[in-house]
N, C-alpha and C positions, 0 to 999 in steps of 0.2 A: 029755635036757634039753629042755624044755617053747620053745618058739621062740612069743615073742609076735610077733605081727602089727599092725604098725601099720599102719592105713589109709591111705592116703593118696588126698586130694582134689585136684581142680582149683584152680589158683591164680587167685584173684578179680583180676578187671581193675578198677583204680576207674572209677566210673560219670563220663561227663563231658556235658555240660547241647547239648542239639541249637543252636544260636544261630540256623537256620532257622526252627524251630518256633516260639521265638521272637518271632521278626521278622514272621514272616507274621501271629500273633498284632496287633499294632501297627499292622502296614499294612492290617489289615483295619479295626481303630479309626479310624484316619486319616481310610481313605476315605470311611469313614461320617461320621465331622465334617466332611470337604470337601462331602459330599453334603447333608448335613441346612445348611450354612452356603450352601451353595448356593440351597436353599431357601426359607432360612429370610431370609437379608439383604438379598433383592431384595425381599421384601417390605414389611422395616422402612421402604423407602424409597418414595414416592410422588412421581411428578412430573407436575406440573399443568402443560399447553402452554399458551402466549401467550391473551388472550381467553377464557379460562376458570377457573374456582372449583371449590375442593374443598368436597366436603360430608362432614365429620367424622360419620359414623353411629357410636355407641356399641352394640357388639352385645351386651353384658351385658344392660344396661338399656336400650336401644332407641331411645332419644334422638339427638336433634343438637342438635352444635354451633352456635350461634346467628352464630361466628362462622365464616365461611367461609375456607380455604386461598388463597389468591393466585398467581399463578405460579409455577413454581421449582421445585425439591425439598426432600419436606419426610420427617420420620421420623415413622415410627408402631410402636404394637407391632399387627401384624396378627391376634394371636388377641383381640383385644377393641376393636380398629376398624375401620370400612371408611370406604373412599370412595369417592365416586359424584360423575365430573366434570361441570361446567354448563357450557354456551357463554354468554357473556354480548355476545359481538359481535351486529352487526346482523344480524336473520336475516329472510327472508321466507317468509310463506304463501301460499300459492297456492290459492287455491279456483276449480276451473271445472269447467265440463260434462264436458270430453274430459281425457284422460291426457296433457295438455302443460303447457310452463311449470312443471312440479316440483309438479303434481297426482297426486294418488295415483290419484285416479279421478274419479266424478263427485261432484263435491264442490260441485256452483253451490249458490248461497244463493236459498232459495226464499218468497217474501214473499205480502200481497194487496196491491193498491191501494185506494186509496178507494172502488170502484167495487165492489168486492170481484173482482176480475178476478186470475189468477194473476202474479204476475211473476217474473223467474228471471233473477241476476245473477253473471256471474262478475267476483270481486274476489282481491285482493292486499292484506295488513299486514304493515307493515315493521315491523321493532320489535327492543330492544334491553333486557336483561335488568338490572337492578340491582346488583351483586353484592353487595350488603349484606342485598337480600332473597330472595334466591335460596336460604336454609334454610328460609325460611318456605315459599316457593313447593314446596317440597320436602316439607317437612313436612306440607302441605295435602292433595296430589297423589300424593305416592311413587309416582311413575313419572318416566321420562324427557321431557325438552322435546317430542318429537314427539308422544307421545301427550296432551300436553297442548293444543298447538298443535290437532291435530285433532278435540278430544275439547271440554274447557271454552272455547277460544279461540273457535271456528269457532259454537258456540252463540253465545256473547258475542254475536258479528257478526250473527249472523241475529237476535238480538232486536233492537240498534239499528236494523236495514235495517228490522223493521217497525213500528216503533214511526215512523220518519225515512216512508218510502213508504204505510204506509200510512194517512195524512193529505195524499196526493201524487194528483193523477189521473195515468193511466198518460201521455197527452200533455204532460203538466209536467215527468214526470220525463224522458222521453224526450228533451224539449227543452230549455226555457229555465229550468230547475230541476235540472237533473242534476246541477252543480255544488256548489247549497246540500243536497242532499241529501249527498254526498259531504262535503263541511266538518262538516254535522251530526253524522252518521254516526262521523265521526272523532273529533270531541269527546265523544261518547257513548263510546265504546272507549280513549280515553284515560284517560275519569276513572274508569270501571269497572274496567279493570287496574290502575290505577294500585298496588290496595291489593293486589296478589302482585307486585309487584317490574317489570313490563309497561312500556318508556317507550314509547307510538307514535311511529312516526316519519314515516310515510306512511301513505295509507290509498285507494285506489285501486277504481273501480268501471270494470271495463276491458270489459261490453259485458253487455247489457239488453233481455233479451227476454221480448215479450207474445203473447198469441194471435194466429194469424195473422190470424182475422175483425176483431179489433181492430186491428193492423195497418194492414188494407186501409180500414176507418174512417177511423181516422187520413190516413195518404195522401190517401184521396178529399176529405178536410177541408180539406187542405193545400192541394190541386190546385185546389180553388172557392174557396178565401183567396185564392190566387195571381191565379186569375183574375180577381175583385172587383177586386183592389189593382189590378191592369192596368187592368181597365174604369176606374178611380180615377184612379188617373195618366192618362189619354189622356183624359178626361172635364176634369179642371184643363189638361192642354195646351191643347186644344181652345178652354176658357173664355179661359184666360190669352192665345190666339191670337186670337180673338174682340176681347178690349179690345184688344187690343195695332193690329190692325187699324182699329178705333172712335176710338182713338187719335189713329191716323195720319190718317184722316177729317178729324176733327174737325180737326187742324192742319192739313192742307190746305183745306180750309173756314174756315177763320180766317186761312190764308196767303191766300187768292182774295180776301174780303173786304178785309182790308187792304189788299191793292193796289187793290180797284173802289176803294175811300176815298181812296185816294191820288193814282189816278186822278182822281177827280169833285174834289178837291180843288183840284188841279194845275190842270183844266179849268176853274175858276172862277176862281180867281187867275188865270190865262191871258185868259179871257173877260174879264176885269173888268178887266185890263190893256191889252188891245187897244182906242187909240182912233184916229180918223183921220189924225189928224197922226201918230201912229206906225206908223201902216200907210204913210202915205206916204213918212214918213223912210228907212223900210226899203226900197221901191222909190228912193228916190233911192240911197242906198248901192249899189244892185247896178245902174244905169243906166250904161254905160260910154260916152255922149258921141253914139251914132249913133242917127241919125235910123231909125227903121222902115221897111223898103221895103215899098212900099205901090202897088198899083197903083191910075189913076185921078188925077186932077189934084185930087183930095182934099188938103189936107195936116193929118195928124195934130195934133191939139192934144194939149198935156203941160201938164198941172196941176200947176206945183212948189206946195211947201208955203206957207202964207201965216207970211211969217216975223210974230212979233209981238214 
């Protein structure tokens, strides 16, 4: 009898699903959305500090916004905007010879005088940004405030300073003109910013210098005015001493006269008063009653007055 064989196989386990595998699967999605929102949501956001303007650039099309951002936080989609923040508080430049007072370097403003002589000024503008027109100013420029400041600003300055100085002699401006040079100068730089957004607010010419042979001109000018004016004043004291003396003269000489006049006056009223019976009345008044002693069997005769 023939014996069939039946095979016999391993008994299948059912398959059951990893929940690791998974998981890990998930938390790797996860962290990649935490990551990419990390990213991505600090950007949507934009915060402008106190005293300064956003400027909406459109990176598609290349544009701005006309109108500017304001303080605060504001939302943007960052793949198709930027911003670029503006100070619009008061800010000052500094322009001088040496690297002080918030100079980059030598930055003095270089002019001629009327004379055509060199002159060389270190100044300061104060000034305060518009923010209505500070996309314009942007727009113009595209660059930041500083390179503007040093770049179109600091030109500006040195064309009013020659245009202001040099119709100035170097001795006007050094002296009794420094001022309206400085007023001029400013109103020149005011109404020329005026059209990018620019308010001046001060405008300051903080020290001005010429050659030194000019210099010592000047001085030497100074020092023989000085003296003139001296010899001047002691030349009028002298005069003024002079009358003033002539003066007093003259009234004692007219005090002396007065009195001879009053004198020779007196003495003729006097004279012309004096008669003999008044001279004699006046010896009888002062005669107190005793005879003269007299030596000699003389005796004194006394003339009383003839009464009439």
């Amino acid at each position: 009898m023939d014996t069939v064989k039946i095979p016999l196989g391993k008994r299948g386990r059912p398959s059951i699903p990893n929940p690791v595998r998974g998981l890990g699967g998930k938390v790797a999605w996860i962290i990649m959305g935490l990551v990419l929102l990390g990213v991505i949501v600090p950007s949507t956001f934009t915060y402008i500090g106190p005293g300064n303007v956003g400027i909406v650039i459109h990176k598609l099309g290349g544009g701005v916004d006309r109108k500017p951002l304001g303080p605060g936080l504001h939302f943007r989609n960052p793949l198709t905007t930027g911003i670029e923040e503006y100070p619009t508080y008061m800010q000052t430049l500094v322009l001088t010879r040496g690297q002080t007072d918030g100079s980059a370097g030598n930055d003095e403003i270089n002019v001629n005088s009327v004379e055509g002589q060199p002159v060389s000024l270190d100044v300061s503008l104060s000034f305060e940004l518009e923010s209505t027109r500070v996309p314009t100013l942007y727009s113009t420029f595209r660059t930041d405030i500083q390179s503007i400041q040093h770049g179109f600003v600091r030109q500006t300055i040195r064309q009013a300073l020659q245009e202001v100085v040099g119709g100035q002699e170097i001795a006007a401006i050094l002296g009794p003109k420094k001022a309206e040079v400085v007023n001029r100068t400013q109103a020149l730089l005011s109404e020329r910013l005026a059209a990018y957004g620019f308010v001046v607010k001060q405008f300051t010419v903080n020290e001005i210098r010429a050659p030194q042979a000019v210099m010592d001109a000047i001085n030497a000018k100074n020092v023989m005015q000085q003296q003139a004016l001296t010899a001047q004043n002691e030349l009028q004291k002298n005069m003024y001493q002079a009358q003033g003396d002539s003066i007093k003269a003259a009234g004692r000489a007219m005090a002396i006269l007065a009195e001879a006049r009053a004198q020779a006056e007196a003495n003729q009223l006097l004279s012309q008063s004096l008669t003999p019976n008044l001279v004699q009345y006046e010896m009888t008044k002062r005669w107190d009653g005793k005879m003269p002693q007299v030596s000699g069997s003389a005796v004194p005769m006394i003339q009383l007055p003839n009464p009439r």
